[in-house]
N, C-alpha and C positions, 0 to 999 in steps of 0.2 A: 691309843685308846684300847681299850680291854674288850674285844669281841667274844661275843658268845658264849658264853661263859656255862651256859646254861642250854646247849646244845643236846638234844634228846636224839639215839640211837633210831628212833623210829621215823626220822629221816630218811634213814639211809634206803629204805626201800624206795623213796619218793625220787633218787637221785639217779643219775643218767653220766655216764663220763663217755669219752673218746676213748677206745681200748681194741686195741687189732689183735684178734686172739687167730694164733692159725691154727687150721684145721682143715683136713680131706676124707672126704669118702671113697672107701677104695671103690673101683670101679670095676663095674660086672666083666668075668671074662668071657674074649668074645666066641662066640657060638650061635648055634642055629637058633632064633625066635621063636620065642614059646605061643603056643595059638592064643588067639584072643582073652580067651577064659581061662587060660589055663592056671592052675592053682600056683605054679612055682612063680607066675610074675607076679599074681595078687602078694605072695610071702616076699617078694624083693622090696615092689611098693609097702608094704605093711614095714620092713625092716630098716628104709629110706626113709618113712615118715618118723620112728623111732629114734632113727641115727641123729635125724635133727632138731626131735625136741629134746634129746641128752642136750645134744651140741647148746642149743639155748639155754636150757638150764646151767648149765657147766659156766658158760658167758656171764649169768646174771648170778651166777655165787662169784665170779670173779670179781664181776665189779663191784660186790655187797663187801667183797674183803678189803678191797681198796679202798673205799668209802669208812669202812668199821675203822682203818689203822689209820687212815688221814684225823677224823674225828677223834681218836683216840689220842692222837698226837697234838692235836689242836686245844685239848683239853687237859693235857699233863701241861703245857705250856703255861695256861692260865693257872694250874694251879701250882706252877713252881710261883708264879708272882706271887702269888697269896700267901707262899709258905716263904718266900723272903720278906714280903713286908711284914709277917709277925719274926723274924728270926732266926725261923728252920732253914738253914742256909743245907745240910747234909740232906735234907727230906727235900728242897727244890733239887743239888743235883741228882736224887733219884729220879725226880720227873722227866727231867730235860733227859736223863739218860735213854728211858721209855720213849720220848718223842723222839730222838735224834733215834733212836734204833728202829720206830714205825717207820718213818719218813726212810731211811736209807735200805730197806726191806722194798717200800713200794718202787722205790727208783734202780734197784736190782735187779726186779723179776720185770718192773716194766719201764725200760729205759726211753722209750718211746713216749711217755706220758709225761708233760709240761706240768697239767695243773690236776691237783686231787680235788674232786668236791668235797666240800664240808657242811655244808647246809642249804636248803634249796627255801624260797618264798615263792608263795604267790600273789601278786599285787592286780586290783583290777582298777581299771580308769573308764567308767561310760558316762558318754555325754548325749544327752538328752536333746539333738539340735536336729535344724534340716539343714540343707547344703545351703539356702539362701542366706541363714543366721551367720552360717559359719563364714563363708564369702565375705559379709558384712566386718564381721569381728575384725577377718582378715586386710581387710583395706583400714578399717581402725585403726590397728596397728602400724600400717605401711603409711599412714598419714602422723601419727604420733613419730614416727623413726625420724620422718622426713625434717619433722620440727625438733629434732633432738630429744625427745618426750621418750625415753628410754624406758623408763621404768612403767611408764604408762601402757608401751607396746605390750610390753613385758607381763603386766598382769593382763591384759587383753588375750594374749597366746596363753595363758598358763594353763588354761580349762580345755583347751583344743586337744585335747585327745579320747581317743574311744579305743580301751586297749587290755589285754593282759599283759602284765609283764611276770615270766619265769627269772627268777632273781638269783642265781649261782654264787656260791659264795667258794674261793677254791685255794687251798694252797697254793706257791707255786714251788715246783720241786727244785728248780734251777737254784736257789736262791735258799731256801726254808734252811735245809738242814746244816749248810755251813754257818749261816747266822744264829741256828741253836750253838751249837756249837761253841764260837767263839764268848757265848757268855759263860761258859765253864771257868774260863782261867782266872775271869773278871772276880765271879763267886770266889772260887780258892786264895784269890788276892786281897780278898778283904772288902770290893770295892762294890756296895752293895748296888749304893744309886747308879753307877754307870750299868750294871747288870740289869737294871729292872729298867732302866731305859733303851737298851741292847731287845729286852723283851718289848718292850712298847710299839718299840720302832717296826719288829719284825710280825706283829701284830698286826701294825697299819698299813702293811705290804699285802694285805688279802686280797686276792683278784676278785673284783667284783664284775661276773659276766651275766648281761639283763638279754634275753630274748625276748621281743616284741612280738605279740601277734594283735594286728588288725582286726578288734571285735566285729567292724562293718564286714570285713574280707569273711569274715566265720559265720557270719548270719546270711553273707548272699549263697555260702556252698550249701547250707543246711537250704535256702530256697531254693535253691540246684536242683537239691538233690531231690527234694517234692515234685519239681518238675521233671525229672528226669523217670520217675513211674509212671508217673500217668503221660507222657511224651512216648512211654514204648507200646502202653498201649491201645488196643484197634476197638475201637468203635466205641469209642469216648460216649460217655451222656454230653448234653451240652451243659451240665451244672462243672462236669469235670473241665469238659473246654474251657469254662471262664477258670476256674481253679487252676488250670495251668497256665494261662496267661497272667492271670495274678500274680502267681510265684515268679514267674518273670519277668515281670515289672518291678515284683518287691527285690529281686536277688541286683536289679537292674539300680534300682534308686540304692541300696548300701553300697555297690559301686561306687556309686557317684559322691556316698559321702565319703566314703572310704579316701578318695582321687582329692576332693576337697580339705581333706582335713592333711593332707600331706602324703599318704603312706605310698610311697612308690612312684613311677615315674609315667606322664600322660598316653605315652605312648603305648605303653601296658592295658594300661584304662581302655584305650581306643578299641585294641586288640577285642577284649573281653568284650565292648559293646557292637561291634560287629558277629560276633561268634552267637551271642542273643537272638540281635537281628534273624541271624541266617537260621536261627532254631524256630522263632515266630515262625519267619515264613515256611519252614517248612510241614512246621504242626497246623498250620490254618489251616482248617477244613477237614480236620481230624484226621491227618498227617501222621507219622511216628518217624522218631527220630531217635537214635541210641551212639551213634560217630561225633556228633557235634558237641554232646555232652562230653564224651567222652576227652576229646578234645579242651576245650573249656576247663575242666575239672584237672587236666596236666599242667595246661598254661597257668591255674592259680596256684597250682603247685610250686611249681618254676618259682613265680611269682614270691610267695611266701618267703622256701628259701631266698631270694634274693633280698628280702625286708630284714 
C-alpha cells in the first residue's frame, strides 16, 4: 500500500524520537566559594543556564534533521513509484538514489537509532459513561464470549475506551535502506512489476508505534492539581473546603473509571485511592497538605509510563 504520500514538512516540529546526543559541561575548577551574592557565582549560574538552553536547542535541530531526511526519504520512495508506473524508470532511480543516501546518512551519524519518525497523528476516543454502565457492558460481553457470541462481545467492547492516542509512524533503519536498494537492479533489469512491488512491500513495513494516554488518568491529575492549591493553603474559607473535597472526589471517581474501563492494573488503583484517603484526612478541618500530593502525582507518573 502507498503510504503518505502526501506528507507535510510541518510535521516535523510535532515529532519527538529516541536520540542520545552526548554532551558535558565542563566543570568549575575547584577553589575557594564565592559569598553568597557574590557577582562571579550569579555569572557562572547565568552561563549554566545558557550552556543548557544551546545544549536544547542543539538537541531539537538534531532531531528536526533526522525527521526532515527520514520524511525526505519516505517521499522520494513514493515518488520513484509514480515515476515507474508512468515509465521514467531513470527519474525513479534518481529518487531511490536520494532516499537510499537520506536513510544511510541518518544511520551513520546515528547508529543507535532503530526507527526514524515520519509522521505523527493524533486520534481521540472519549466515552461518555459512568463506571456502573461500563461494568455492565463488561459482563455483556463476558456473558456473550461464554455463549460463543464472539462478534457480539466484540461490538459491546468496541466503544470502551476513553483515550488519546499519539500515532507514530516510523521508518525502520534496520531494514529500509537495503530494501531500497535491491530494487535498483530489478529497475536496470527491465523488471518493472517486480520493482514496484519490491516498493510496496517496503512501504507496508512502516512501524506503526500508538502511545495511549488514559483521558480519565488526565482529568483526575488536572483535579490534583486544583486540589493541590488550595490543600496548601491555611485558613481555607469553608466554600474552598467544599471545593477541595469536591476536586477529590471528582479526581477519585476518573479513577475509578479509568480502573473500570481497563487501563492498568488494580493494585495501582488501590494505591492512588488510599494516597486520596490520607489527603482527606489530613485537609479536614482546614488541614494542609503538600507531601501526599506530591507523592500521588509521582505514583501517576510511574503509572502512565507503565500504560
Amino acid at each position: 500500500m502507498r503510504m503518505l504520500d502526501g506528507i507535510r514538512l510541518f510535521t516535523v516540529l510535532a515529532l519527538t524520537c529516541a536520540l542520545a546526543l552526548g554532551g558535558a559541561l565542563a566543570a568549575p575548577a575547584p577553589g575557594k566559594a564565592a559569598p553568597k551574592d557574590h557577582p562571579a557565582k550569579a555569572a557562572t549560574a547565568d552561563e549554566g543556564k545558557a550552556a543548557e538552553k544551546e545544549a536544547g536547542a542543539r538537541a531539537a535541530e538534531e532531531r528536526k534533521k533526522i525527521v526532515e531526511e527520514a520524511v525526505t526519504a519516505l517521499a522520494r520512495v513514493n515518488l520513484a513509484l509514480r515515476h515507474l508506473d508512468r515509465g521514467k524508470n531513470d527519474e525513479a532511480l534518481d529518487d531511490l538514489a536520494v532516499a537510499v543516501g537520506k536513510l544511510e546518512l541518518i544511520v551513520a551519524r546515528y547508529p543507535e537509532l532503530s526507527l526514524a519518525p515520519v509522521d505523527v497523528r493524533v486520534i481521540t476516543h472519549d466515552l461518555k459513561a459512568d463506571v456502573a454502565e461500563i461494568r455492565d457492558a463488561v459482563e455483556k460481553a463476558r456473558d456473550a464470549l461464554d455463549d460463543g457470541r464472539v462478534q457480539e462481545a466484540r461490538r459491546t467492547l468496541r466503544d470502551l475506551g476513553s483515550e488519546i492516542i499519539v500515532r507514530v509512524v516510523n521508518i525502520p533503519l534496520s531494514t529500509w535502506p537495503d530494501a531500497i536498494k535491491q530494487v535498483v537492479p530489478l529497475i536496470d533489469a527491465g523488471k518493472i512489476d517486480q520493482a514496484k512491488e519490491a516498493l510496496e512491500a517496503a512501504l507496508s513495513t512502516l512501524v506503526v508505534v500508538d502511545t495511549v494516554i488514559p483521558l480519565p488518568v488526565v482529568r483526575a491529575e488536572a483535579w490534583l492539581k486544583r486540589a493541590s492549591e488550595l490543600a496548601k493553603k491555611e485558613k481555607r474559607t469553608k466554600e474552598e473546603e467544599q471545593d477541595l473535597a469536591d476536586y477529590l472526589e471528582k479526581a477519585r471517581r476518573q479513577l475509578e473509571l479509568a480502573e473500570a474501563l481497563g487501563y492498568g492494573a488494580r493494585e495501582d488503583y488501590a494505591k492512588f485511592y488510599d494516597t486520596i484517603a490520607e489527603i482527606e484526612k489530613k485537609t479536614r478541618g482546614g488541614g494542609t497538605e503538600t507531601g501526599l500530593f506530591d507523592r500521588l502525582r509521582r505514583s501517576i507518573e510511574e503509572f502512565k509510563k507503565k500504560l
